[in-house]
ZAVO-513533 format. One line per 5 residues: number of its first residue (from 1); their letters; for each residue x, y, z of C-alpha. Coordinates in Angstrom, 3 decimals. Example, Ala and Ser with C-alpha at 12.3 -4.5 7.8 and 13.67 -1.06 7.14 Angstrom:
REM residues 2
1	AS	12.300:-4.500:7.800  13.670:-1.060:7.140
This chain:
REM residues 424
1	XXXXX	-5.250:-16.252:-8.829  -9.040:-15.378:-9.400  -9.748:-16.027:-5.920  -7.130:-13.878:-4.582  -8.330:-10.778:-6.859
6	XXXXX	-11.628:-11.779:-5.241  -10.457:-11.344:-1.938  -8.439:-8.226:-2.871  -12.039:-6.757:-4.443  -13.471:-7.791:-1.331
11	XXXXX	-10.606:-5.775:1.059  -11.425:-3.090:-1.588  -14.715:-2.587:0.103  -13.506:-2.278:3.044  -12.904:1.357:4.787
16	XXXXX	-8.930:1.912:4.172  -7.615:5.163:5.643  -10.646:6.336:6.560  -12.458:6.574:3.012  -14.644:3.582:1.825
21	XXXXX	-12.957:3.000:-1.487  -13.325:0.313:-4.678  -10.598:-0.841:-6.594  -10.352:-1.756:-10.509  -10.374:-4.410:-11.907
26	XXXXX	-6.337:-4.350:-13.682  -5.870:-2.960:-9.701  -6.882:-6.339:-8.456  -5.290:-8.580:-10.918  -2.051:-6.568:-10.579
31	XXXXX	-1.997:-7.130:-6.749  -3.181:-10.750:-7.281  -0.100:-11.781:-9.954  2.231:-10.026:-7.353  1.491:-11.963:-4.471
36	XXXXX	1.486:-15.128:-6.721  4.809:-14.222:-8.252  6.391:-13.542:-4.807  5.063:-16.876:-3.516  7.067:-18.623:-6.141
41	XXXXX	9.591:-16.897:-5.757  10.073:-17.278:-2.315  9.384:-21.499:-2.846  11.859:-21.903:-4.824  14.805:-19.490:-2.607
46	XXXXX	13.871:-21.453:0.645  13.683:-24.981:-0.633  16.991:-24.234:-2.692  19.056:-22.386:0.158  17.524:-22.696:3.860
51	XXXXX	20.797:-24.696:4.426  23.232:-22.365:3.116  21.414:-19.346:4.840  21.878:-21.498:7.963  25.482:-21.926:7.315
56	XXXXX	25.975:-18.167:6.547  24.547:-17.209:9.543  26.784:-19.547:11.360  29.886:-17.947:9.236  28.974:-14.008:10.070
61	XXXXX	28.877:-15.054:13.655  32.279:-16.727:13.682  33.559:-13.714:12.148  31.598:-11.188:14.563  33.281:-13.145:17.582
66	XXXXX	36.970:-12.194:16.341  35.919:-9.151:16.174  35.476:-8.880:12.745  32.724:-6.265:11.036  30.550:-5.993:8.244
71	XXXXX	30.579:-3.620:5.470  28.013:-3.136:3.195  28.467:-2.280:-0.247  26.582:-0.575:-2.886  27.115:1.895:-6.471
76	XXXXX	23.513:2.929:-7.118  20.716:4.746:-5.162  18.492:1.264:-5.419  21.588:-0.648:-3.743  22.525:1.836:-1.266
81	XXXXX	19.159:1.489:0.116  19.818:-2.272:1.221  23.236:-1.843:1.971  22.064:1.326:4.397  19.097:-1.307:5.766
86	XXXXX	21.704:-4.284:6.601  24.303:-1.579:8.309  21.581:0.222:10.850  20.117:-3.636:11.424  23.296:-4.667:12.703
91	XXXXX	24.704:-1.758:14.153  21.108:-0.941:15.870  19.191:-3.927:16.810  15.305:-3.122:17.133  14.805:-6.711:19.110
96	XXXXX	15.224:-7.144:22.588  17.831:-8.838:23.915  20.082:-8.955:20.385  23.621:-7.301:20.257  24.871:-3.982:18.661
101	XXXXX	27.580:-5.362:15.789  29.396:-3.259:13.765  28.461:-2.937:10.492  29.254:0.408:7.966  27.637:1.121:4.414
106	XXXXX	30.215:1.979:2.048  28.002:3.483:-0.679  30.363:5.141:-3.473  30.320:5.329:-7.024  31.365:2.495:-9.417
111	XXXXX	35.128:3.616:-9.666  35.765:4.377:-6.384  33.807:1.317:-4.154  36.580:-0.912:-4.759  39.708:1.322:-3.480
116	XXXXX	37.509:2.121:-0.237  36.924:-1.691:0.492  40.761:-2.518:-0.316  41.321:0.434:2.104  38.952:-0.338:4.747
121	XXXXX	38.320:-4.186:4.805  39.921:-6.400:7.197  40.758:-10.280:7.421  37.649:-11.026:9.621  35.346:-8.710:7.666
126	XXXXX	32.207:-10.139:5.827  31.805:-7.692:3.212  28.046:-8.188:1.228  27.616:-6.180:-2.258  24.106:-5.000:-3.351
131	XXXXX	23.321:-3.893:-7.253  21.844:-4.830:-10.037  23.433:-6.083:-13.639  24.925:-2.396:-14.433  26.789:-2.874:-11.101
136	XXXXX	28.356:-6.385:-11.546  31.799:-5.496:-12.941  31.930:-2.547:-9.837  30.610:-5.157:-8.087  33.021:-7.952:-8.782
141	XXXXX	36.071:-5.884:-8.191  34.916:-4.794:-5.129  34.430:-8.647:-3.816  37.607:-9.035:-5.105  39.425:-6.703:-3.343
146	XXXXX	37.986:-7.698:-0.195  38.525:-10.857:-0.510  42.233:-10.164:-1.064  42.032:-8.618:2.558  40.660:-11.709:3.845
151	XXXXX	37.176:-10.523:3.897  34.102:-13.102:3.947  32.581:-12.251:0.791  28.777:-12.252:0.484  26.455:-11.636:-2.971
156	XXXXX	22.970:-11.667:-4.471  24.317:-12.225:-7.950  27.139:-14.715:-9.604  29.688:-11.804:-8.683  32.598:-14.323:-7.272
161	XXXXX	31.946:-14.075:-3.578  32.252:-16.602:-1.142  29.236:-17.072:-0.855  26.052:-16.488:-3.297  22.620:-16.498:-3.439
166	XXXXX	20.120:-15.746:-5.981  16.608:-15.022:-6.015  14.827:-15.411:-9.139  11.734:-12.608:-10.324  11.945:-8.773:-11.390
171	XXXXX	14.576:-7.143:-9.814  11.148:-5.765:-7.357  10.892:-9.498:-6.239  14.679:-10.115:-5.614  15.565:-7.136:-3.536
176	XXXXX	12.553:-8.268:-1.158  13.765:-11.570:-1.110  17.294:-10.197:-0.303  15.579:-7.758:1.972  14.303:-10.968:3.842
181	XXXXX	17.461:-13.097:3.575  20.039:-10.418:5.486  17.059:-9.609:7.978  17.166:-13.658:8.995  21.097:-13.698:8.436
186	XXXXX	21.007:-10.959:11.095  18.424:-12.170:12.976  19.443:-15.771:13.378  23.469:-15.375:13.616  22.588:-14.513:16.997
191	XXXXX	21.444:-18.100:18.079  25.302:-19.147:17.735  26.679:-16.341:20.131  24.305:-18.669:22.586  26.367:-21.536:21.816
196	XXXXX	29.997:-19.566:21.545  31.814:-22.827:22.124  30.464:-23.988:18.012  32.204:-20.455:16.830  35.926:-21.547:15.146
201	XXXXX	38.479:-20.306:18.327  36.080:-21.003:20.572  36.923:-23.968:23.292  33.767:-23.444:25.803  31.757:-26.701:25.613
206	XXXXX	28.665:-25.631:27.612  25.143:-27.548:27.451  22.260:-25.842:28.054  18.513:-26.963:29.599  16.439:-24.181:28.130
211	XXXXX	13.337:-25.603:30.095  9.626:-24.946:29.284  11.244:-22.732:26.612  12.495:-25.536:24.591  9.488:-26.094:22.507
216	XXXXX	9.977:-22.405:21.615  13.921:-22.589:20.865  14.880:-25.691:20.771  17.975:-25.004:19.339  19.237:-23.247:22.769
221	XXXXX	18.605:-27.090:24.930  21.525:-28.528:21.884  24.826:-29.626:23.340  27.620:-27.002:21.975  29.376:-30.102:20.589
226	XXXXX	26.529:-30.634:18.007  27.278:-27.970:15.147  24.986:-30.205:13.181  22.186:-29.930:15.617  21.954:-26.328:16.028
231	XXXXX	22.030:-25.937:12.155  19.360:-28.137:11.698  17.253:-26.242:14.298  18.284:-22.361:12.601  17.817:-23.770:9.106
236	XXXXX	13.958:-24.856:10.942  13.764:-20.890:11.538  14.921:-19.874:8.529  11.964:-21.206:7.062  9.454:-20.101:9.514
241	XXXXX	10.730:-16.187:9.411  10.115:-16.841:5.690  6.565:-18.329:5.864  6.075:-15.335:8.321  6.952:-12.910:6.064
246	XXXXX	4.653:-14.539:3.041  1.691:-14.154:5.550  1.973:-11.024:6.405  2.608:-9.852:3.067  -0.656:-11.567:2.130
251	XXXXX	-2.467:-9.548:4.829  -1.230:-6.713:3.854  -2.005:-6.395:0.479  -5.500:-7.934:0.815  -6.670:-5.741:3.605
256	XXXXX	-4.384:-2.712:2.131  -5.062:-2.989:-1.781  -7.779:-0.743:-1.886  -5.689:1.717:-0.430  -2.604:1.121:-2.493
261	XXXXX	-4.527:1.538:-5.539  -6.457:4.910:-4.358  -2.844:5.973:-2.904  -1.333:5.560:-6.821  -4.948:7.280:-8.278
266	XXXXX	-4.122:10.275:-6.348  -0.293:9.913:-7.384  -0.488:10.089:-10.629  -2.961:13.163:-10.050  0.089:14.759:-7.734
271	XXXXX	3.199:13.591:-11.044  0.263:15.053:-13.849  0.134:18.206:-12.272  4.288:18.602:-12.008  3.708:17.791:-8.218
276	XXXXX	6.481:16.038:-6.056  6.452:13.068:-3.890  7.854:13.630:-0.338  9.132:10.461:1.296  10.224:10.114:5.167
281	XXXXX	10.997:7.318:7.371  13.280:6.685:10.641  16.078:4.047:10.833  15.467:0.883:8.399  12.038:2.954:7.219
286	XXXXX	14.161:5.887:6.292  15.644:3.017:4.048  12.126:2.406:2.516  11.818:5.813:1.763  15.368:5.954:0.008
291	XXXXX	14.275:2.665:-2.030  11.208:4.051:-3.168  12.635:7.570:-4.387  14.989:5.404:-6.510  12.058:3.016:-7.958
296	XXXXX	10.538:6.324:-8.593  13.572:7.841:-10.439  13.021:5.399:-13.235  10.794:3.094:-15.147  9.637:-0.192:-14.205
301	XXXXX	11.602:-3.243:-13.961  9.248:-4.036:-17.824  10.358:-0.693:-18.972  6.803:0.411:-19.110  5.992:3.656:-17.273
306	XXXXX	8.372:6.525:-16.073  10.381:8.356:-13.834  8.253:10.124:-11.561  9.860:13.122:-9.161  10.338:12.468:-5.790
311	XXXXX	12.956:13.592:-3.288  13.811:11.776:0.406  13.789:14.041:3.166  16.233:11.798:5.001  19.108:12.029:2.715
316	XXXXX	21.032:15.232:3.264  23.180:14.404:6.800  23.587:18.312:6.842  20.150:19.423:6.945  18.796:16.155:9.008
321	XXXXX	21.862:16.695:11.676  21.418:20.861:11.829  17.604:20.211:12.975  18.029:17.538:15.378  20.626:19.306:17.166
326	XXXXX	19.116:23.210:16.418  15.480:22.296:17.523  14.996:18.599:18.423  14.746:15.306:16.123  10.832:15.631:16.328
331	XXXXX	11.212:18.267:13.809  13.351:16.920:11.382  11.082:16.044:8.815  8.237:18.877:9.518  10.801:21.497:8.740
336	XXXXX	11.320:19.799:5.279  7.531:20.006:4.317  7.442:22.984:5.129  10.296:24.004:2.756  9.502:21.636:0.110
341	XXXXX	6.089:20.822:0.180  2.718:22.524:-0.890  -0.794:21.993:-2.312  -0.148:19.866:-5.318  2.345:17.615:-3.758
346	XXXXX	2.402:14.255:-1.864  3.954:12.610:1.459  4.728:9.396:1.895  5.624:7.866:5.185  6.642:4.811:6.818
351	XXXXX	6.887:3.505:10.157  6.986:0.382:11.855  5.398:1.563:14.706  2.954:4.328:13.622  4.119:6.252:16.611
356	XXXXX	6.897:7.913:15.709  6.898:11.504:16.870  8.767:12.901:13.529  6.460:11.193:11.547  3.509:12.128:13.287
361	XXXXX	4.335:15.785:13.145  5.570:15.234:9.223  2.108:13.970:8.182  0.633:16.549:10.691  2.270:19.601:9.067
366	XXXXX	1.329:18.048:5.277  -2.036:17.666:6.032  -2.517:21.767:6.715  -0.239:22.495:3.672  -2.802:20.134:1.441
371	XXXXX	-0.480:17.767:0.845  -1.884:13.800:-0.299  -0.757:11.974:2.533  0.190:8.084:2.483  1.448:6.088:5.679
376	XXXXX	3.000:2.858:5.859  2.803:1.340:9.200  3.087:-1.542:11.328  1.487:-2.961:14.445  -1.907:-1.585:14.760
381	XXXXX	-1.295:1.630:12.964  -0.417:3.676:16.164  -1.650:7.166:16.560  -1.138:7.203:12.587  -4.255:5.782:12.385
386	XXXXX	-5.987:6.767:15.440  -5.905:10.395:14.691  -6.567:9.864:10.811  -3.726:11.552:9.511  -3.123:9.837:6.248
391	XXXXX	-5.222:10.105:3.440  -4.353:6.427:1.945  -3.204:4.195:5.265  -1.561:0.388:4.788  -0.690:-1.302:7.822
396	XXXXX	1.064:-4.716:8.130  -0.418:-6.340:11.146  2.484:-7.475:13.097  4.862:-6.582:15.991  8.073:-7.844:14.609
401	XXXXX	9.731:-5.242:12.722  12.048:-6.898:10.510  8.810:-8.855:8.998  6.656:-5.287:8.437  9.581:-3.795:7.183
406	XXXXX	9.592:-6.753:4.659  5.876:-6.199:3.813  6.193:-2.357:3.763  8.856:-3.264:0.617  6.009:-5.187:-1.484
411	XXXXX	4.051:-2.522:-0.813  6.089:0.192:-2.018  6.883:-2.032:-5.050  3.042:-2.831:-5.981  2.488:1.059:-5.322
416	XXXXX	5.120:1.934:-7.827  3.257:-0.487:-10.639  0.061:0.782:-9.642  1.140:4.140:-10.121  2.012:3.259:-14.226
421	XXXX	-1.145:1.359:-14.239  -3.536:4.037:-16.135  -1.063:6.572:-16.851  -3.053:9.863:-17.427
């Protein structure tokens, strides 16, 4: 742990959005004990259940082949923001090559969740529930009503589903560890629509030469009478995506930190002064920005800190709609800072890309009205940090999105500790 806060001092001296920046000491160590505690946890998931997760993916695609769809269930703003993620994963695939599935968040409140799934589930259905302890019994009755329809039932808590698994860490920890586990469930149930004849009611027996590629995927070369084979080889991936994600959360908060922690200086400036935080994103980063709001909206997983105002300018389907079809989906952010946002307040953005036009205009149009500006961004930063336009800049150095989305989520958490790290 003390040489990780020493490389996180070190990234401190780096230049981070621009501005050459140092970073506390209780800012280092806080960083430091995160990455350590996500390590563990993340050990201990993968070594437990990279077989099961291999198995699961094998299950959602036998049910996707019949035709069967997934619905994604939450009864609180933190779980709606995962069960939102999953659906617009599945439903719009950001990878080349992958398949649109159905897949439809059913985000009511605790009374009502289980009378829409009894209404709405099917027999070939996988139906996953998101929520924390003050959602199990909603929860529960939900699963169970699903699985009275026949629904595959999937949880991240001893609910009664078909099938469970269960990080351990803060509830910060666990929903990135979820985050990480439906990314690879979608990603990998894939592999097995290239093998259709090992999905149950399949009969095609093909074998396949996949070539110089095999090194690559070696699971695509297996003979589609060898179930066992192919598991072996996703459970292999499973376990890679993961390591992937650890790394890249590592860079991230070592080159980032000293921006995180100058990004939650000026926030708790922005909450002191009765300011707002202003938080935008497109597709699974609109997600981000709903998960944050609700981390925002009450105290930390310790119970120490807060709740801190904030308001996502991608919930309202009225006002988001009305712009993109009155003046053009560039603008459907940039017309929300301009009604919500002044001097005083603060924007927070993310995008896996960095070049996302509504963004770019968004942190464009905050910067004139003096808002603190904070991006989140993948690749190599895009024209988000080419043209300078956040104040405090983090950027997870990859191309795959599902892994920067994953690192964008630590981020966000750390930022939210940071923030109750010298209250004012």
């Amino acid at each position: 742990m003390a040489a990780l806060a020493g490389r996180a001092r070190r990234a401190a001296r780096r230049r981070a959005g621009g501005v050459s920046r140092t970073v506390t000491e209780p800012a280092a160590e806080l960083l430091a004990r995160g990455l350590a505690a996500r390590r563990e946890a993340a050990g201990q998931l993968y070594e437990r259940e990279a077989a099961r997760i291999a198995e699961l993916c094998h299950a959602v695609a036998e049910r996707c082949a019949r035709g069967g769809r997934l619905l994604a269930c939450a009864c609180s703003p933190a779980g709606a923001s995962d069960a939102r993620h999953v659906a617009v994963e599945f439903v719009h695939p950001v990878i080349v090559g992958k398949r649109a599935l159905p897949a439809i968040a059913l985000v009511g409140d605790a009374r009502g969740l289980p009378r829409e799934v009894a209404l709405l589930a099917r027999p070939d259905d996988v139906v996953l529930a998101f929520g924390d302890a003050q959602d199990a019994p909603a929860l529960s009755a939900t699963l169970a009503a699903a699985r009275a329809c026949g629904s595959l039932t999937v949880a991240f808590a001893p609910l009664g589903a078909d099938w469970e698994i269960e990080p351990s860490g803060d509830p910060y920890v666990q929903q990135e560890l979820i985050e990480t586990v439906y990314h690879i469930v979608w990603e990998l149930s894939h592999v097995f629509f290239e093998h259709r004849g090992l999905l149950q009611g399949r009969t095609e027996r093909r074998g396949h030469d996949a070539g110089a590629s095999s090194f690559l995927y070696p699971f695509l070369s297996e003979s589609e009478t060898d179930l066992d084979a192919v598991l072996a080889d996703v459970r292999q991936s499973v376990t890679m995506k993961a390591g992937e994600t650890e790394a890249l959360r590592e860079q991230t908060v070592a080159d980032g930190g000293a921006a995180l922690a100058a990004a939650a200086t000026s926030l708790r400036q922005v909450f002191a002064r009765g300011g707002t935080l202003l938080a935008l994103g497109n597709g699974g980063s609109s997600t981000d920005a709903m998960d944050i709001v609700a981390d925002l909206a009450r105290a930390l997983p310790s119970g120490a800190g807060e709740a801190r105002r904030a308001l996502d300018l991608s919930a309202d389907p009225a006002i988001v709609t009305a712009i993109a079809n009155d003046i053009g989906p560039h603008a459907v952010f940039t017309r929300q800072v301009i009604a919500y946002g002044g001097v005083g307040d603060a924007l927070i953005a993310f995008s896996t890309s960095g070049d996302s036009r509504s963004v770019i205009d968004a942190l464009a149009e905050a910067r004139k009205r003096g808002l603190v500006t904070i991006a989140l961004v993948g690749y190599d930063g895009g024209r988000v940090a080419a043209d300078g336009l956040a104040d405090h800049l983090i950027v997870s150095r990859s191309q795959h999105i599902p892994r920067i989305q994953e690192a964008h989520a630590t981020a966000s958490h750390l930022l939210r500790e940071l923030v109750e790290l010298e209250s004012p």
